[in-house]
C-alpha positions as CSV (number, residue, x, y, z in Angstrom):
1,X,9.6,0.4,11.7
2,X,12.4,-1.8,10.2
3,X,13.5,-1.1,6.3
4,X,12.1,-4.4,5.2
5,X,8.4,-3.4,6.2
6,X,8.3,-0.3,4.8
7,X,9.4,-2.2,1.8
8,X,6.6,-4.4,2.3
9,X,4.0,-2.2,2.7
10,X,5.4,0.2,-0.4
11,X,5.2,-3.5,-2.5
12,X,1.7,-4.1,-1.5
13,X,0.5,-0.8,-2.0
14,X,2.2,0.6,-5.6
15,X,4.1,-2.4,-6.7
16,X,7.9,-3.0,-7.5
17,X,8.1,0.6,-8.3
18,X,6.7,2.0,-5.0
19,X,9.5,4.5,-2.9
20,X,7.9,7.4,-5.4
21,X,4.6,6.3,-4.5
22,X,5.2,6.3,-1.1
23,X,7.1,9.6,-0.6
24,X,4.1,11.1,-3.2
25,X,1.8,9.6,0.0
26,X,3.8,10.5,3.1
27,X,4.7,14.0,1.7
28,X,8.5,13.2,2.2
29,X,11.4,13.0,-0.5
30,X,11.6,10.2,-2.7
31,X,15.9,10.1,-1.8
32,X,14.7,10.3,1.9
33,X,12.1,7.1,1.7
34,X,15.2,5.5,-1.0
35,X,17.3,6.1,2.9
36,X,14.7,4.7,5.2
37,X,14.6,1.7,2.6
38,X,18.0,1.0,2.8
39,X,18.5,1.5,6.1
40,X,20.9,4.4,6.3
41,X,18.1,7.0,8.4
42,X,15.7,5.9,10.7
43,X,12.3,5.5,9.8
44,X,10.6,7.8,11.7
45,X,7.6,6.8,14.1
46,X,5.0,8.6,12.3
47,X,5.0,6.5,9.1
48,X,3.7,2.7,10.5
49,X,0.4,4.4,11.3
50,X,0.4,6.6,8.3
51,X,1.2,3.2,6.1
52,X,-1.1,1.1,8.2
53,X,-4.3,4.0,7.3
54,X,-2.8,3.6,3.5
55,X,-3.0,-0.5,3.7
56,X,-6.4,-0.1,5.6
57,X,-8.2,2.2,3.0
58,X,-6.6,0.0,0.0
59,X,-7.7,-3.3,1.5
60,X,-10.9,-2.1,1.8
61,X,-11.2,-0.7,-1.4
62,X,-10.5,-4.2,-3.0
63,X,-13.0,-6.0,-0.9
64,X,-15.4,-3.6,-2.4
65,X,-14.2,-4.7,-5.4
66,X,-14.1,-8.8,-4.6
67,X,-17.4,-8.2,-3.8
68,X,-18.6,-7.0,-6.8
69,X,-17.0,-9.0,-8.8
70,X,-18.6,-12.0,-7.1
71,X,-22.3,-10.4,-7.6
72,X,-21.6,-9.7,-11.0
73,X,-20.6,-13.4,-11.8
74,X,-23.6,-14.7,-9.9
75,X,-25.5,-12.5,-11.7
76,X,-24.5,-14.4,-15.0
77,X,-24.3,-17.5,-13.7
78,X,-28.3,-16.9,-12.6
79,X,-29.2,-15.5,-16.0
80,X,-27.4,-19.0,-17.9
């Protein structure tokens, strides 16, 4: 996994302020993912499928959500 990724993935996932978050996730050391980001360690192999279950769960979590969101404003636009 290249730095820029993991970057990508910590962005979609917990926002601008995501190495924290992602450490708190991995169980890892927030200096150790602030390394990986910045390319000084190696990011190791177990941490694309770890981040892809993390994007996976989250994506689906906000389709639930779109979905919702779309019944509840056909729901109004029915009642009007």
């Amino acid at each position: 996994m290249r730095p820029d990724l993991l970057a990508a993935a910590g962005e979609a996932l917990f926002g601008p302020e995501w190495r924290r978050p992602v450490a708190a996730a991995l169980g890892v050391d927030a200096r150790l993912v602030q390394r990986w980001a910045a390319g000084q360690r190696d990011i190791p192999d177990t941490v694309a499928p770890a981040l892809l279950a993390l994007l996976g769960r989250e994506a689906s979590a906000l389709e639930a959500q779109a979905l919702a969101l779309r019944r509840a404003a056909a729901a109004i636009e029915e009642a009007e």
